[in-house]
MOPAC internal coordinates of N, CA, C and O (Angstrom, degrees):
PM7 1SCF
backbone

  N    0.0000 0     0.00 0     0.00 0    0    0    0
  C    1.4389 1     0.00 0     0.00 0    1    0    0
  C    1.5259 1   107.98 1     0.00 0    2    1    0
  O    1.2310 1   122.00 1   -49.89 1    3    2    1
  N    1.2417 1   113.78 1   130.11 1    3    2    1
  C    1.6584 1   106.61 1   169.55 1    5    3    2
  C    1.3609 1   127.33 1   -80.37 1    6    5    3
  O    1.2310 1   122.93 1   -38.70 1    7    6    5
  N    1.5411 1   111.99 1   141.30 1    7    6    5
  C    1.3180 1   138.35 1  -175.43 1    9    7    6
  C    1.7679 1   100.91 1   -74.40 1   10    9    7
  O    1.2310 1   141.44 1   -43.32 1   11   10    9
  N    1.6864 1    75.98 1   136.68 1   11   10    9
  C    1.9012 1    87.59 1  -169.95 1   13   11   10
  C    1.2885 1    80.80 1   -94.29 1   14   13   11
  O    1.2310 1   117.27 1    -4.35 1   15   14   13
  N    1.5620 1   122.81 1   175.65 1   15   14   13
  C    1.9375 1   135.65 1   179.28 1   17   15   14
  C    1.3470 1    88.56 1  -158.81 1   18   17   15
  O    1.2310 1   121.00 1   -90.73 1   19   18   17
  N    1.0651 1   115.70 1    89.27 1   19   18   17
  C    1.6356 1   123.28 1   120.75 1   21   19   18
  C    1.5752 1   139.31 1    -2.63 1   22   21   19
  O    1.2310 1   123.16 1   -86.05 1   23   22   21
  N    1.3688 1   111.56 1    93.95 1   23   22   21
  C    1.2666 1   103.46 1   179.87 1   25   23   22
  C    2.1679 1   122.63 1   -89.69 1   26   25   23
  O    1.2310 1   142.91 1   -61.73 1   27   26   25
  N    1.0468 1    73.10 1   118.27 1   27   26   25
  C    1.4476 1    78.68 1  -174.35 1   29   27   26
  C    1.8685 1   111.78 1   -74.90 1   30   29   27
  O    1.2310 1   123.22 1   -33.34 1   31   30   29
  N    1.3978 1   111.43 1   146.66 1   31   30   29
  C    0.9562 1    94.59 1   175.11 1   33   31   30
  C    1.8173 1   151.26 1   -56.02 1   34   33   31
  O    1.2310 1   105.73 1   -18.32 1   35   34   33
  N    0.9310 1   144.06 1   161.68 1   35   34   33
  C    1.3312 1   122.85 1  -171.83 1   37   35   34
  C    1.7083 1   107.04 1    87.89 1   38   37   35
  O    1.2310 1   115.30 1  -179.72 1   39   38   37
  N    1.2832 1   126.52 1     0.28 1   39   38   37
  C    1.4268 1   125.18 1  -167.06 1   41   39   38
  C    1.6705 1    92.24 1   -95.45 1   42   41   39
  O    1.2310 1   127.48 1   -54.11 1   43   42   41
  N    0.9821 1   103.21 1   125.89 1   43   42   41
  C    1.9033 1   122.67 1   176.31 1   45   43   42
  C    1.4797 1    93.12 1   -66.52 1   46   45   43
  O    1.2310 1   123.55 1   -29.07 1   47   46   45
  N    1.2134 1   110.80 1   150.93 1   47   46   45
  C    1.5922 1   119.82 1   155.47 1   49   47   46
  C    1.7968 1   115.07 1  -144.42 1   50   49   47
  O    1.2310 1   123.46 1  -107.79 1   51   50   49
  N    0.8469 1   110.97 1    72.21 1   51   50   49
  C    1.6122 1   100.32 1   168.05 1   53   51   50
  C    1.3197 1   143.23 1     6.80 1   54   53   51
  O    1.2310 1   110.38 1   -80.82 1   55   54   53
  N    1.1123 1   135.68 1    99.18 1   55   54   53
  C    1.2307 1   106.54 1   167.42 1   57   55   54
  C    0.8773 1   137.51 1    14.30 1   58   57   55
  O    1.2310 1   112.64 1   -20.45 1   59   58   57
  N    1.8716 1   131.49 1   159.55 1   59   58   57
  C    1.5839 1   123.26 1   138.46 1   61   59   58
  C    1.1721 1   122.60 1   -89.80 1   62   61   59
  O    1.2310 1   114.06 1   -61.69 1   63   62   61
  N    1.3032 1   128.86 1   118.31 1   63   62   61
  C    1.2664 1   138.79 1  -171.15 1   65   63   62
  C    1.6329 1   120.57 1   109.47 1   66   65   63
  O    1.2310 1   123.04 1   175.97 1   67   66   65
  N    1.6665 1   111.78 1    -4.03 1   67   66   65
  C    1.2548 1   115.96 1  -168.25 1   69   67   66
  C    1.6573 1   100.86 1  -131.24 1   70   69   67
  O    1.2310 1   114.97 1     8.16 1   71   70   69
  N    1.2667 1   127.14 1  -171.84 1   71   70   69
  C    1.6776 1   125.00 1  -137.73 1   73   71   70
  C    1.4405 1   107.90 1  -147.85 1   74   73   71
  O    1.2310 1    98.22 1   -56.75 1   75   74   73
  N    1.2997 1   156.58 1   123.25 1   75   74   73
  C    1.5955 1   117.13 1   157.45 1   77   75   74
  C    1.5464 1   113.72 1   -95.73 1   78   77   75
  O    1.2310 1   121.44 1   -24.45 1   79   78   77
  N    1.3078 1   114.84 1   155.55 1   79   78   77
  C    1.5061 1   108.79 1  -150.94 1   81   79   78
  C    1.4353 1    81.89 1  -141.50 1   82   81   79
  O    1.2310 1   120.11 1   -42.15 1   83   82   81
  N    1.3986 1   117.40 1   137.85 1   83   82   81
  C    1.2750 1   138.79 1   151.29 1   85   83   82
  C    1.1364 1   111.30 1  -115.44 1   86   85   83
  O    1.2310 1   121.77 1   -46.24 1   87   86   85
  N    1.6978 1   114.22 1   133.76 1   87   86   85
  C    1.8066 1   118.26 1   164.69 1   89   87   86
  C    1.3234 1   109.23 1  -117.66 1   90   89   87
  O    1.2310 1   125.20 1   -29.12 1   91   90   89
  N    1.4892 1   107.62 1   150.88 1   91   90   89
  C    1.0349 1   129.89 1   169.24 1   93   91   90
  C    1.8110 1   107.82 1  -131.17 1   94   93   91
  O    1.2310 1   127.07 1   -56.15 1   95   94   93
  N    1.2454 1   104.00 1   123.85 1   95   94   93
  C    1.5972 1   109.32 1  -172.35 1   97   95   94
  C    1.9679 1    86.18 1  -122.73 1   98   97   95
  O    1.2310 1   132.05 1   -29.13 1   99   98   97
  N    1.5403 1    94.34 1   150.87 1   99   98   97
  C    1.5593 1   107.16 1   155.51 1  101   99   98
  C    1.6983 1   105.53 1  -132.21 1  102  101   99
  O    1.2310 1   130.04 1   -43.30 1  103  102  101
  N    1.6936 1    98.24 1   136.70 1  103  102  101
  C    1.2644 1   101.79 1  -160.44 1  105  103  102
  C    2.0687 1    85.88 1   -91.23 1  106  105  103
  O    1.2310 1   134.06 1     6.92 1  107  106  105
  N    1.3128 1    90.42 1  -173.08 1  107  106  105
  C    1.8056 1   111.17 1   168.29 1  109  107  106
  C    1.2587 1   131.58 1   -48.26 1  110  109  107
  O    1.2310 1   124.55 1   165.10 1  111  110  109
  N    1.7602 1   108.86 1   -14.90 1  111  110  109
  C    1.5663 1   112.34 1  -162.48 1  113  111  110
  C    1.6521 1    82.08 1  -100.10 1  114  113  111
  O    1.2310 1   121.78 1   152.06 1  115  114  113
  N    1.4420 1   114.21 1   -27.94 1  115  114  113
  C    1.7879 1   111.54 1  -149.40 1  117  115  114
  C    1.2881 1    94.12 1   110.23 1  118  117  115
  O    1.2310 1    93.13 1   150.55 1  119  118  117
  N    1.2904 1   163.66 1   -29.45 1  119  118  117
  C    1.1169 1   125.33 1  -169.86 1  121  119  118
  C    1.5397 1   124.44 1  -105.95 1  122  121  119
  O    1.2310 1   125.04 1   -48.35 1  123  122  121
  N    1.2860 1   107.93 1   131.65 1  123  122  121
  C    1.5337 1   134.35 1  -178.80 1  125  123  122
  C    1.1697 1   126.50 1   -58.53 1  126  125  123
  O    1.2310 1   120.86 1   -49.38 1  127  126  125
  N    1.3945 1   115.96 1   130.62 1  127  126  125
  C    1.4767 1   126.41 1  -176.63 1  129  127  126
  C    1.2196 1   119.77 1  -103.95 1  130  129  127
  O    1.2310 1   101.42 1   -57.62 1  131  130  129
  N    1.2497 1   151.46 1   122.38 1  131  130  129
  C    1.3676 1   128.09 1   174.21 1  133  131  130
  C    1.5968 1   105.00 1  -119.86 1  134  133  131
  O    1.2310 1   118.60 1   -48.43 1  135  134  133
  N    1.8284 1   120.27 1   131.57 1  135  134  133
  C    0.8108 1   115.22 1   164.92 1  137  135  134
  C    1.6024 1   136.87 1  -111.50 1  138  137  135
  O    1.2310 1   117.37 1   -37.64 1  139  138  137
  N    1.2477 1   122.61 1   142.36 1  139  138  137
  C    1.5310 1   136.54 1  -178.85 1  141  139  138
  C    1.7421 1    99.93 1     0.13 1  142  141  139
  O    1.2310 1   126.56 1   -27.36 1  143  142  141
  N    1.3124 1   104.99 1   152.64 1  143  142  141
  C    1.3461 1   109.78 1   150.62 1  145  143  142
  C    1.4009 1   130.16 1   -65.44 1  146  145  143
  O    1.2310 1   105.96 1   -71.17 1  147  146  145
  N    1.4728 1   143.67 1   108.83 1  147  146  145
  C    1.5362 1   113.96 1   161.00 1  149  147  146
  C    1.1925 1   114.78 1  -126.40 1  150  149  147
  O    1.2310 1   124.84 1     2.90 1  151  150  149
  N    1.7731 1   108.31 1  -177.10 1  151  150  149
  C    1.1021 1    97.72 1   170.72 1  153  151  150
  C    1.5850 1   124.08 1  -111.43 1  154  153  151
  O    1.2310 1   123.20 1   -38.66 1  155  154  153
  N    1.2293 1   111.46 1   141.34 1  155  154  153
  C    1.6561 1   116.07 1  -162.53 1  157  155  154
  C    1.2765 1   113.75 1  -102.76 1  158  157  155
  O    1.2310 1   101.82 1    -9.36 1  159  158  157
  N    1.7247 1   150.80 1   170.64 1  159  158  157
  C    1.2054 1   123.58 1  -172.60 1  161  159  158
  C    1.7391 1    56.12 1  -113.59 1  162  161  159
  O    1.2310 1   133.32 1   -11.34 1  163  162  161
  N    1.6866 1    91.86 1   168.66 1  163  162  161
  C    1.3804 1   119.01 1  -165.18 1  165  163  162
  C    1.8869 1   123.90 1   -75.08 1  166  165  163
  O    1.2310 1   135.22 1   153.59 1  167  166  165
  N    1.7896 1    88.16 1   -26.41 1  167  166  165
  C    1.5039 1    99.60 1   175.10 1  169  167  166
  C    1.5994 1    95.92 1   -72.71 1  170  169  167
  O    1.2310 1   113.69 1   139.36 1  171  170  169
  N    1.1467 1   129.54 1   -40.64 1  171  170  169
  C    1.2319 1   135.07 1  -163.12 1  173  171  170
  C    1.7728 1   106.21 1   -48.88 1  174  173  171
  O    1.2310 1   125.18 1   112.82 1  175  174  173
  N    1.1756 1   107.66 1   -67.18 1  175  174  173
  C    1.6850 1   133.38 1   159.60 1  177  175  174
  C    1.6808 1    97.79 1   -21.71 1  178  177  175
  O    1.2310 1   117.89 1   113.48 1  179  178  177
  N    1.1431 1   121.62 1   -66.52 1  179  178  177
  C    1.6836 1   117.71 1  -146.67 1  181  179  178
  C    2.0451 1    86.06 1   -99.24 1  182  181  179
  O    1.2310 1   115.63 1  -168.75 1  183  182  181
  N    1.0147 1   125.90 1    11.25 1  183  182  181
  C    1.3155 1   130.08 1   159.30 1  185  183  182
  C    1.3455 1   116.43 1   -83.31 1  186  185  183
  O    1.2310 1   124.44 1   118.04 1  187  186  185
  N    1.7086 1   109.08 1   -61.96 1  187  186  185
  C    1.3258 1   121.09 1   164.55 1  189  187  186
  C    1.2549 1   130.99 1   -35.80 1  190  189  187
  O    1.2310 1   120.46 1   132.45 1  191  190  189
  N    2.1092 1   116.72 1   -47.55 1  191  190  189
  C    1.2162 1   114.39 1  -137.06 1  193  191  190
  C    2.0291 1    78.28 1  -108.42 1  194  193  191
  O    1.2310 1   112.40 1   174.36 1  195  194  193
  N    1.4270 1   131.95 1    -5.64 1  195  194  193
  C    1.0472 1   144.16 1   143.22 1  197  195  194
  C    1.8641 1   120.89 1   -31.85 1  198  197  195
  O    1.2310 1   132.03 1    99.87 1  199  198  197
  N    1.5841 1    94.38 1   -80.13 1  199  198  197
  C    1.3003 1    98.43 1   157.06 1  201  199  198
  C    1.4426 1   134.97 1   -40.27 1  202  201  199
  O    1.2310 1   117.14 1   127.00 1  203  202  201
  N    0.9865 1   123.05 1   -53.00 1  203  202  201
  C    1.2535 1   134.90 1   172.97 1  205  203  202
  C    1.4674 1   126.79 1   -57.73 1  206  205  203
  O    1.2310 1   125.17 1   157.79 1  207  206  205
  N    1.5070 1   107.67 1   -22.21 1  207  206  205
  C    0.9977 1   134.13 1   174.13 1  209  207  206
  C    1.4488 1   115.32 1   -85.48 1  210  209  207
  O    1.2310 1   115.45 1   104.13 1  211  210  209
  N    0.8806 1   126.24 1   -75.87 1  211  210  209
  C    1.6819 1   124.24 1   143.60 1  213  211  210
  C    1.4549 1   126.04 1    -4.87 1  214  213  211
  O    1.2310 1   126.62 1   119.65 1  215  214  213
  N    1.4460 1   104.88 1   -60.35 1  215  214  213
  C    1.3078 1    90.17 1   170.60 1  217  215  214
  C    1.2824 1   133.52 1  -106.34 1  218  217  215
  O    1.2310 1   126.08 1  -154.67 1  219  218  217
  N    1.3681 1   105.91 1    25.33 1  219  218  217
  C    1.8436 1   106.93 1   170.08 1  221  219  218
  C    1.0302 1   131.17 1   -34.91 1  222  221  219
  O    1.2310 1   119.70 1   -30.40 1  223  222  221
  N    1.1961 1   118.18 1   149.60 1  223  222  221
  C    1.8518 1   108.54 1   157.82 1  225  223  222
  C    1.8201 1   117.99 1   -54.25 1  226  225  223
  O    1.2310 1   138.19 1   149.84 1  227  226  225
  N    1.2893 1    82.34 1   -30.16 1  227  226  225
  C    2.0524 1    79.81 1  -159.21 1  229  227  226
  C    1.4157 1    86.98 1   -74.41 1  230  229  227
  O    1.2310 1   109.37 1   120.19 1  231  230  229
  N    1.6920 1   137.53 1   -59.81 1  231  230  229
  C    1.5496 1   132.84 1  -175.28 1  233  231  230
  C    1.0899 1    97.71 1   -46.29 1  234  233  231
  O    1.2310 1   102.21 1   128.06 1  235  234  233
  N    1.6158 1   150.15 1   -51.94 1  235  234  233
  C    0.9355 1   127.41 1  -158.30 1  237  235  234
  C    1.3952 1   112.06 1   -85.16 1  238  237  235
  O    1.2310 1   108.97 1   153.45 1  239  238  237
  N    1.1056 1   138.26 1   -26.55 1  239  238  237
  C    1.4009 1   133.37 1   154.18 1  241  239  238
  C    1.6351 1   126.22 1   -58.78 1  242  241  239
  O    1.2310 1   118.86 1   158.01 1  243  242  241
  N    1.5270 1   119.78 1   -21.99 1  243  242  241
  C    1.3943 1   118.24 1   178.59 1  245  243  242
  C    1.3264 1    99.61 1   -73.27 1  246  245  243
  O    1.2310 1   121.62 1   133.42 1  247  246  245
  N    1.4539 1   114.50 1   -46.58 1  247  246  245
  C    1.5048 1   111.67 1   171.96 1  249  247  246
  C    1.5678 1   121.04 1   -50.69 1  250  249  247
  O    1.2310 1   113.46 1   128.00 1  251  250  249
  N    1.0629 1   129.98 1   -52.00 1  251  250  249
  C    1.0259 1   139.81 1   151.35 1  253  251  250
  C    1.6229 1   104.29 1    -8.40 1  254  253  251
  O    1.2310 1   131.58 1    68.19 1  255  254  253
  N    1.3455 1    95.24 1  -111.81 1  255  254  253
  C    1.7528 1    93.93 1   167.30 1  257  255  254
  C    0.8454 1   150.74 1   -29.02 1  258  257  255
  O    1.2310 1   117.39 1   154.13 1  259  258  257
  N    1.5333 1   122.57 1   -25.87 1  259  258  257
  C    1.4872 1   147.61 1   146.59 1  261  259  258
  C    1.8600 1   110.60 1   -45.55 1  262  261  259
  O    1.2310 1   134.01 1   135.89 1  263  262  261
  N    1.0455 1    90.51 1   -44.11 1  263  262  261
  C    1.6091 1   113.24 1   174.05 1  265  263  262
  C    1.8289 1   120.93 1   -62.51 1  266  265  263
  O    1.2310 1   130.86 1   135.45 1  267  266  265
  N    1.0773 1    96.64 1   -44.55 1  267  266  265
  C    1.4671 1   107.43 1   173.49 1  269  267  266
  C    0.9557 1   116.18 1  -100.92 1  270  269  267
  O    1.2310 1   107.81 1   163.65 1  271  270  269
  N    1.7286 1   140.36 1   -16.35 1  271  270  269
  C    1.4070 1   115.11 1   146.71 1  273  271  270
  C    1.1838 1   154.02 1   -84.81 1  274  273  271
  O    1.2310 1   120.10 1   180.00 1  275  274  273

């Protein structure tokens, strides 16, 4: 049987169509950034995490190699 969950008050809910996103990045030295909660509309997210993707180190090195063989 499924379990009902209770939302207690104070529980955020997002939008429809939008996300809340927390980052946490670690830069080159080791030290960690953490940024704010917000809220993102959702296309926004898979735009971003695109970009980011693109320009990795590791994509840009597979290409790389792709390149030289």
């Amino acid at each position: 049987m499924g379990e009902r969950k209770d939302r207690s008050k104070g529980v955020r809910v997002p939008r429809h169509g939008y996300a809340f996103v927390t980052v946490t990045a670690r830069d080159a030295n080791g030290f960690v950034h953490h940024f704010d909660e917000i809220e993102a509309p959702v296309g926004s997210l898979h735009e971003a995490i695109a970009v980011l993707q693109v320009n990795s180190t590791a994509t840009q090195a597979s290409h790389r190699e792709a390149r030289e063989a």
